[in-house]
C-alpha positions in Angstrom: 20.9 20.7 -1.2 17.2 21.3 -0.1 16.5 24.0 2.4 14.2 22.7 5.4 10.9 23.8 5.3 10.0 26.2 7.7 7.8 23.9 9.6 10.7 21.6 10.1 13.0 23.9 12.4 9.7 25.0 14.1 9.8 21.1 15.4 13.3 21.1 16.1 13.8 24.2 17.6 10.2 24.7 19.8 8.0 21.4 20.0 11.1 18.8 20.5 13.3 20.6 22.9 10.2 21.0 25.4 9.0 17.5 24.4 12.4 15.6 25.3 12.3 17.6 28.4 8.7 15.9 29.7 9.7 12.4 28.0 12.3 12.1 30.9 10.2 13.3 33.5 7.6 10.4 33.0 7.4 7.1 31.4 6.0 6.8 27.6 3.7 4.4 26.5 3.7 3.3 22.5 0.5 4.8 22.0 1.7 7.9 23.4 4.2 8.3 21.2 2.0 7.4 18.5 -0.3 10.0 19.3 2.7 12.9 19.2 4.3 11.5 16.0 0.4 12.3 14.5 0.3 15.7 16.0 4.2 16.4 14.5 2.6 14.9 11.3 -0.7 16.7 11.2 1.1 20.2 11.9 4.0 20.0 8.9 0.6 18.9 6.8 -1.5 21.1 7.7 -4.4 18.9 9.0 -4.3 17.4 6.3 -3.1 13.6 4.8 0.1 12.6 4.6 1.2 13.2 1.0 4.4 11.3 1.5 5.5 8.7 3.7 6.5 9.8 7.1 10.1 7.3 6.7 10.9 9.7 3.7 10.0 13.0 5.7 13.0 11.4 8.5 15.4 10.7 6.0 18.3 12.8 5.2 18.6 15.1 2.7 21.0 13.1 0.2 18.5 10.3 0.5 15.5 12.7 -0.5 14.3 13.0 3.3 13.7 16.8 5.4 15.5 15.2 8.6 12.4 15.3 10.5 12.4 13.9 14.0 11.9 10.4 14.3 10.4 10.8 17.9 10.7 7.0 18.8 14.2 6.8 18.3 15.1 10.2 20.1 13.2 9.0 22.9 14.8 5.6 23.1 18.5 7.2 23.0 17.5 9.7 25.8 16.4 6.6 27.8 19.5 4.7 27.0 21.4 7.8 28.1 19.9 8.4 31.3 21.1 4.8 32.1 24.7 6.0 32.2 
């Protein structure tokens, strides 16, 4: 089994929690989520390219992934459970 990276909890465990915390206080556009999955992207890179695709970075460890955040789906679950 693969360690995570570093970077990786620093997402989970810093940027995400205070993220998912504004994402219910106001609405999110596409774009805007867009523009955080970049920033995410840009910081486990470094500034700089992507050298794999992000789908494989999300994926889970047996399937060759690092389990990062897939931020579109996290916020679409917190909207769904807000409902109930």
């Amino acid at each position: 089994m693969v360690k995570t990276p570093w970077t990786n909890r620093i997402i989970k465990t810093y940027a995400m929690p205070k993220f998912m915390f504004r994402a219910g206080q106001i609405p999110l556009t596409k774009d805007i989520i867009k523009e955080i999955n970049t920033v995410l992207f840009q910081f486990v890179w470094r500034g700089r390219k992507d050298k794999i695709k992000r789908l494989s970075l999300i994926g889970d460890y047996k399937d060759g992934g690092l389990r990062m955040p897939h931020v579109e789906s996290l916020v679409k679950a917190q909207r769904i459970v807000e409902i109930f």
